[in-house]
N, C-alpha and C positions, 0 to 999 in steps of 0.2 A: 660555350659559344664565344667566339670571337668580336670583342669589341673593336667599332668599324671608327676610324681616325678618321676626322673631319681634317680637310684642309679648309684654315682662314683665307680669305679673299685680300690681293697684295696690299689694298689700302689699311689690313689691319695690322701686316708685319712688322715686327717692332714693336708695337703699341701695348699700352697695359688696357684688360677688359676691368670694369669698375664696376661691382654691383652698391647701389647704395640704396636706403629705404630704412624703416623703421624693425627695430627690435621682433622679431618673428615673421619675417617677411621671408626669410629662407636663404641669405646673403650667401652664408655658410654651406649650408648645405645644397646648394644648387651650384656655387661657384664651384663646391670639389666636385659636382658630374662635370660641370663646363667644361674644368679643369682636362680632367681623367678625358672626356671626348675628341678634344682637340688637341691633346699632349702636351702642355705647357703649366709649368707649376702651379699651384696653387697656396695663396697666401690670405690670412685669415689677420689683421690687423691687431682686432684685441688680442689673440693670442703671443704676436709678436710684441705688444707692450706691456702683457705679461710674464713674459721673455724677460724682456729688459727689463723689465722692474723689482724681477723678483718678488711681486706677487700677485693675486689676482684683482682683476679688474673692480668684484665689489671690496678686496681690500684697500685696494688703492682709494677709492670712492671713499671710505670708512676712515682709513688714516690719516690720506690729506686732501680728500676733497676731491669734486668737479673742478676747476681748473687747473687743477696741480695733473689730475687724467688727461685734459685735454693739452695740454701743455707738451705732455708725453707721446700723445697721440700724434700732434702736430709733427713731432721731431720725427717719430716712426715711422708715419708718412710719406714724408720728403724723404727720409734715407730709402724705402723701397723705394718710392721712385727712379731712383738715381740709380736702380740696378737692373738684371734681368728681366722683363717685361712676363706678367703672371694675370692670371685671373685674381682679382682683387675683394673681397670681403671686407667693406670698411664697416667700423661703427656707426651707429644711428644720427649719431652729431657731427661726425666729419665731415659729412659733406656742406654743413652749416658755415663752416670757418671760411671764409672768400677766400682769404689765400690760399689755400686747401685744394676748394673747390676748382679754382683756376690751374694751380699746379695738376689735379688731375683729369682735368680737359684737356689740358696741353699735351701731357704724355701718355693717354687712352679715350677709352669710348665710355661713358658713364651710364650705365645704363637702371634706373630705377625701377624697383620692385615695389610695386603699388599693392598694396593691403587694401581691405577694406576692415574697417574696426574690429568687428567679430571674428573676421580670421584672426586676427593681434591678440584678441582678448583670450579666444582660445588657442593660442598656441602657446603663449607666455604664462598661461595660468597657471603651470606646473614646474614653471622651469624657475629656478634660483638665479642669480649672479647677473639679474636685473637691477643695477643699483636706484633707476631711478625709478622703478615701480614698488620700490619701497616703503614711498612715502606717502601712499595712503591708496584710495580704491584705483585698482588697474585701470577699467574702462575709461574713467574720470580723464587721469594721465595721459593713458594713449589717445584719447580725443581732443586734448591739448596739444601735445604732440601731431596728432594731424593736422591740426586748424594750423601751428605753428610750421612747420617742415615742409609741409607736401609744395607749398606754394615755391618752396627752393629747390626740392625734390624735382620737380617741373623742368627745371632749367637742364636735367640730363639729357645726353644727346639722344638716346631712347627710353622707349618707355614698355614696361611690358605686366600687366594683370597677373597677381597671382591667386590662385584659389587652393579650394582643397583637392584638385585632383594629385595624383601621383609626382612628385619631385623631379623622375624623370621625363615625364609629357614637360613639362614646363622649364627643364634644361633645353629637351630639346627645340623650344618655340624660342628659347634665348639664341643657340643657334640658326634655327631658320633665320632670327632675325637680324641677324651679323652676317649672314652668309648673302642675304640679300638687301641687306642696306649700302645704299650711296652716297655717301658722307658728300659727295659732290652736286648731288639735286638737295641738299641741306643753304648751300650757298647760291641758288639761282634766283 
């Protein structure tokens, strides 16, 4: 079967799409169908600071730390930015950094992936290379992390639920909802 290309709406040409949310919210995997529906690459952040770092993410965490990661992340960042416009997979904390945050309103649409705890708690339960669910009970963390994030979370330009249905039902409500928003009833 033939997959059907979406065409973006002209306010979003150019622009980078930004999924941000916490650790098991699906950044990843929902941005490569985004990706893959509407033809424009796809870019996975940790992976690229991974990339550059020559190692991984809970290495980096292990070796030299949370700020020495986000440090990196920060730089990773702003250099996509600066190039081809992609569906974007940020980390759990990027979009915490104001400068960050700003840099990627300015050059896309941010669109937050909203969990509700027990989705997080069961999605992350089995997965590794969680660096900061390491440090003691998951639930505990993630409901910190909610109480702390969601309220910055908030500030993206959309907002979209996710549950446990299918990956792909919930790519495509990411597009229904780009294909039908007006970034200009935003400013009336």
């Amino acid at each position: 079967m033939k997959q059907e290309i979406i065409n973006l709406p002209h306010w979003l040409q150019g622009r980078f799409i930004i999924l941000v949310g916490l650790m098991g919210a699906g950044k990843t995997k929902l941005g490569r169908i985004v990706a893959s529906s509407i033809n424009i690459p796809f870019i996975d952040t940790d992976a690229e600071i991974e990339k550059a770092a020559g190692y991984t993410v809970q290495e980096i965490f292990d070796r030299f730390g949370e700020k020495y990661f986000r440090d990196g992340e920060h730089r990773v960042i702003e250099r996509i930015l600066r190039e081809q416009p992609a569906v974007l997979a940020t980390g759990g904390g990027a979009y915490m950094d104001l400068k960050i945050r700003n840099a990627m309103n300015k050059q896309g649409i941010t669109i937050w992936l909203r969990a509700d705890l027990d989705l997080l708690v069961q999605r992350t339960k089995y997965r590794s290379g969680r660096p900061l669910l390491n440090k003691g009970n998951a639930r505990k963390i993630l409901a910190g992390l909610i109480a702390e994030r969601y309220p910055v979370y908030a500030q993206s330009e959309l907002v979209i639920d996710v549950s446990d249905e299918p990956a792909s039902k919930t790519a495509k409500k990411i597009i229904d909802l780009l294909t039908n928003h007006d970034p200009n009833e935003d400013s009336k």
